[in-house]
Structure formats: structure tokens, C-alpha cells
C-alpha positions as CSV (number, residue, x, y, z in Angstrom):
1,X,186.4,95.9,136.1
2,X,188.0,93.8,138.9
3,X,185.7,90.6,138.4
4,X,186.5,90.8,134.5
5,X,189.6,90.9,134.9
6,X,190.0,88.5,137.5
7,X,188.3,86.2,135.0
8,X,190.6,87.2,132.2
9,X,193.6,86.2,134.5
10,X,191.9,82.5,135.4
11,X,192.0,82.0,131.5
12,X,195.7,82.0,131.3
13,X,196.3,80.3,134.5
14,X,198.5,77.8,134.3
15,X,199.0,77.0,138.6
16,X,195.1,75.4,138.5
17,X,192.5,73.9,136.3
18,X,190.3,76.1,134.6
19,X,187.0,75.9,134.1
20,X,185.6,77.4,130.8
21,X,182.4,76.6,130.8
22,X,181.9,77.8,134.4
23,X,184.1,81.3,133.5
24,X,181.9,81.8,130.8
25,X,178.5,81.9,132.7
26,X,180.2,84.0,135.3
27,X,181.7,86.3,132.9
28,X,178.0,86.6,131.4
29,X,176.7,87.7,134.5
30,X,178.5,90.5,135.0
31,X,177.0,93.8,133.9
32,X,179.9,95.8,132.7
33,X,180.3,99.3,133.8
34,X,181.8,101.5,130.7
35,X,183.2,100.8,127.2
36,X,186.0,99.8,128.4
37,X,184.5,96.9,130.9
38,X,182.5,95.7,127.7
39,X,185.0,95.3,125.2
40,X,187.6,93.9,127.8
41,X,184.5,90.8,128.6
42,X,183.5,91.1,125.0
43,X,187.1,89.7,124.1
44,X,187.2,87.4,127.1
45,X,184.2,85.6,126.3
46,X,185.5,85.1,122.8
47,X,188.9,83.3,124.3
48,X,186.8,81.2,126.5
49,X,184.0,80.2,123.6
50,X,187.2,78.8,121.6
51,X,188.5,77.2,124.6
52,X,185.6,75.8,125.0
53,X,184.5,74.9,120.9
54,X,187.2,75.1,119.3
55,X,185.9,77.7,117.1
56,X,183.9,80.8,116.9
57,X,180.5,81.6,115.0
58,X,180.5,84.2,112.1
59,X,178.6,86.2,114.4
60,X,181.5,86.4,117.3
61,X,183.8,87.0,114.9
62,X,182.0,89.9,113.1
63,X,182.1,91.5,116.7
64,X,185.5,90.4,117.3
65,X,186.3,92.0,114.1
66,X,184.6,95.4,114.7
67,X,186.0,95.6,117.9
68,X,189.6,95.0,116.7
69,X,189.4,98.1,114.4
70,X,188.8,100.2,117.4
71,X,191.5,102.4,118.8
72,X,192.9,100.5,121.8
73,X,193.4,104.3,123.7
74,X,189.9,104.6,124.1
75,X,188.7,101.1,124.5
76,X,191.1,98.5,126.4
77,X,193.0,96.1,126.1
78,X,189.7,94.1,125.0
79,X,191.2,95.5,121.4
80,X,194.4,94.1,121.5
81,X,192.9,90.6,122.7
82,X,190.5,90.6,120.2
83,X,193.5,91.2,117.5
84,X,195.3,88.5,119.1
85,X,192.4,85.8,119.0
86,X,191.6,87.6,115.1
87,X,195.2,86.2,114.5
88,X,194.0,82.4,113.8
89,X,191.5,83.4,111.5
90,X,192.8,86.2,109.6
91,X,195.2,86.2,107.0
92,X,198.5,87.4,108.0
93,X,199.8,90.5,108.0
94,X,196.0,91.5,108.3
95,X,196.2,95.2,109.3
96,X,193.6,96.9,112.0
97,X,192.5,100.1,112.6
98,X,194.3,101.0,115.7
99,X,197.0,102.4,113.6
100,X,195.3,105.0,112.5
101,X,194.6,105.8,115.6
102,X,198.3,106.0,117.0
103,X,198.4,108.8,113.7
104,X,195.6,110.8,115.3
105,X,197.6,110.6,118.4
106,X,200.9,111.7,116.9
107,X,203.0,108.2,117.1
108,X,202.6,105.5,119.5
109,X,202.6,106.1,123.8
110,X,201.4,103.9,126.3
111,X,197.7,103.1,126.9
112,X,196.1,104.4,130.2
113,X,193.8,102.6,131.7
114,X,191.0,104.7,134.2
115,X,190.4,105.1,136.7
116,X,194.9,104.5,137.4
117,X,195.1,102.2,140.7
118,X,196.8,104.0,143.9
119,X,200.4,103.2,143.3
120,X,200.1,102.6,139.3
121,X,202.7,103.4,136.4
122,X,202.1,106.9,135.9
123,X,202.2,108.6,132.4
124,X,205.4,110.1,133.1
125,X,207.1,106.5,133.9
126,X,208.3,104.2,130.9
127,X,207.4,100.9,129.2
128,X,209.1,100.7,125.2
129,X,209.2,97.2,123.8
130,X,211.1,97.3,120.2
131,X,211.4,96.2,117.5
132,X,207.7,95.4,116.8
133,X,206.9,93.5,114.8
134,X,210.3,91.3,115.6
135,X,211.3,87.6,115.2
136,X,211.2,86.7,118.9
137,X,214.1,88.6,119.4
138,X,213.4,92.1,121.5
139,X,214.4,94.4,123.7
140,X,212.4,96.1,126.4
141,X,213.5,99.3,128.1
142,X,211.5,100.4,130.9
143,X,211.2,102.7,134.6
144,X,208.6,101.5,136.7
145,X,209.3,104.4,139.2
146,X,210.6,104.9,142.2
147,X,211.2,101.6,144.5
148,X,208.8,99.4,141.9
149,X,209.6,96.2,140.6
150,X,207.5,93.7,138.4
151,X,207.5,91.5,135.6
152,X,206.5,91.5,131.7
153,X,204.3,88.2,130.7
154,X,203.3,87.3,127.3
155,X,200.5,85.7,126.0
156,X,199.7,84.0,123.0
157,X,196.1,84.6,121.1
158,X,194.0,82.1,123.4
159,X,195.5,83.1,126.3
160,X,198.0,81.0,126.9
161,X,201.4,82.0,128.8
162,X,204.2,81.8,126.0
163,X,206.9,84.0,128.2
164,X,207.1,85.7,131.3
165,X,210.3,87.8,132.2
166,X,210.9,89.4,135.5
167,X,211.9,93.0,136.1
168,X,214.3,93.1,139.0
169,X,214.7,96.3,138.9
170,X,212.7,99.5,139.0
171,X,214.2,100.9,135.8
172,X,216.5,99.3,133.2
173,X,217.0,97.5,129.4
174,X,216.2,94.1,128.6
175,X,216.8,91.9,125.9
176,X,214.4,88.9,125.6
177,X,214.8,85.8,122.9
178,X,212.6,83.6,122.1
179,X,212.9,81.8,119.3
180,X,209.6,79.3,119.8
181,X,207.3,82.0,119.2
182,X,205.6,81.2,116.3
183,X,204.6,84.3,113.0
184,X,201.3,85.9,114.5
185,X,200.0,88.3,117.2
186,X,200.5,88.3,121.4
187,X,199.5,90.5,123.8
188,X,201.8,91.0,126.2
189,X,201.4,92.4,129.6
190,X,203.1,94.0,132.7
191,X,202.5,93.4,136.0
192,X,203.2,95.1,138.9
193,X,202.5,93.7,142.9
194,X,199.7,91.2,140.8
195,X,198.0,93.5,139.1
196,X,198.2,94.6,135.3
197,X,199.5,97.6,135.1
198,X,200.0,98.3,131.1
199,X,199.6,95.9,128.0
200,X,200.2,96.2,124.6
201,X,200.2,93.5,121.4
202,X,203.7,92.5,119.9
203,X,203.7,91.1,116.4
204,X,206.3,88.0,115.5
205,X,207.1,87.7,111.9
206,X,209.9,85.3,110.9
């Protein structure tokens, strides 16, 4: 999982020029370890074929497609970012499955990723970003636990940073505006001492 998602981070960098082509063929090599691992480089290899082409095959996006009606709880944030990159080709307001699968769940909670790193957000700390969908404007409230600080970053659906908000604070309410986001899907993700932490999509509809 770590070499995936080092390469999903490299995507979005924005401190060094990336290399898509070269990404790609490392990303390829990998042999993923659980669903999870191959839906995550599924989705990453997507981001980087349209970096790369500027477009995606039918085939890619019959896969992206499949995968973004799976429920995100049991298969990664590859779900989300498949949603997210679905966003330029879909119509909007295009609906996926994952909602059903917040109803099976009773409601929406936060995602868990496995194994949890030693130190990690536990299921008993906090993350809540409302209203969702919004129009840029939102507010976060969240409690990272005890002595834990980190920040929020958004992404828009080819991986490119759009926002990132730091959490100076180990608990607390935020509100964030902005008003440049454009009407489709971002993923947006937390970070805590560089590593990600939790993740979620957020929906802007003006």
C-alpha cells in the first residue's frame, strides 16, 4: 500500500515535476496486495493515463465506472477517486452506488482504512465536513485526538491541489470558503504527520 500511495501523492505534487509516464510504469509494476491496493492503483493509473492523454479509452472508463459504484467502506479511497475523475465525463448530478451503501450502513461514518497505522485517527476520534454537496462554502468540525495536529487538503478530479487548510489544533470547527471551486466532484483528504489519515469526496454545486 505504501508504494501506491506514495505514487498517488507524486500525482498531486505541486513542490517537483512529475513524471507521468515514468509513475505509470512504476505504478504497473506493483503487484497489489488486497482489494483495496487494486482499486486505490486502479484509480491512480486512470489519473495518470489522462495526465498523460488527455483522455481515457471506453475500456478505462467502463472499469472506472464499475469501480465507482462500489461502496467506498469496503474498497478505498480508489472509489472516491474514481468518482472524482468520472466527474469530467459524466453528466452532472450523475449518482453512484456508494449511497446505497451508506443506507446499509445506517447513515454516513468515516471510512477506515486496514491495517490503521500506529498513531492513526481512531474510530472513536472525529472528522464531519458539512454541508455536502455545498457551494464552496463549508464547515469542518473535527478531533484528531489527543496532542494531534494536521491539515485537510483538497483535490480536484485529476489530482490537482485546489485547497489545503491547516488544523492547528487537535480538536475544533472550521469554516472554509472557496468560492473558485468550480460545480463537480473533489476528493478531499486529511493528513496527519504526512500521512493520509482519512479521505472522503465533497460535491460543489453552485
Amino acid at each position: 500500500m505504501g508504494k501506491i500511495l506514495a505514487i498517488d501523492t507524486s500525482i498531486s505534487s505541486i513542490d517537483t515535476p512529475v513524471n507521468y509516464s515514468s509513475l505509470l510504469t512504476t505504478l504497473n509494476s506493483i503487484t497489489p496486495a488486497n482489494n483495496i491496493e487494486t482499486n486505490l492503483q486502479t484509480a491512480a493509473g486512470a489519473i495518470l493515463s489522462y495526465r498523460i492523454n488527455d483522455s481515457l479509452s471506453s475500456s478505462q472508463l467502463t472499469t472506472l465506472r464499475t469501480l465507482a459504484n462500489e461502496c467506498p467502506d469496503w474498497n478505498g479511497e480508489g472509489v472516491y477517486q474514481a468518482q472524482a475523475l468520472l466527474a469530467l465525463f459524466d453528466s452532472v448530478g450523475t449518482v453512484y452506488g456508494d449511497s446505497a451503501c451508506y443506507s446499509l450502513h445506517g447513515g454516513h461514518h468515516p471510512i477506515q482504512r486496514e491495517p490503521t497505522p500506529q498513531g492513526a485517527i481512531t474510530s472513536q476520534d472525529i472528522i464531519n465536513l458539512y454541508p455536502n454537496p455545498n457551494n464552496g462554502n463549508f464547515t469542518l468540525e473535527y478531533n484528531l485526538g489527543k496532542d494531534v495536529i494536521g491539515k485537510i487538503v483538497i483535490y480536484n478530479a485529476i489530482g490537482e491541489l485546489v485547497g489545503e487548510y491547516a488544523l492547528n489544533n487537535s480538536q475544533g470547527t472550521m469554516t472554509i470558503s472557496n468560492p473558485d471551486l468550480s460545480d463537480g466532484v473533489y476528493i478531499w483528504k486529511l493528513y496527519t504527520d504526512n500521512q493520509v489519515m482519512r479521505f472522503g469526496k465533497i460535491i460543489i454545486i453552485k
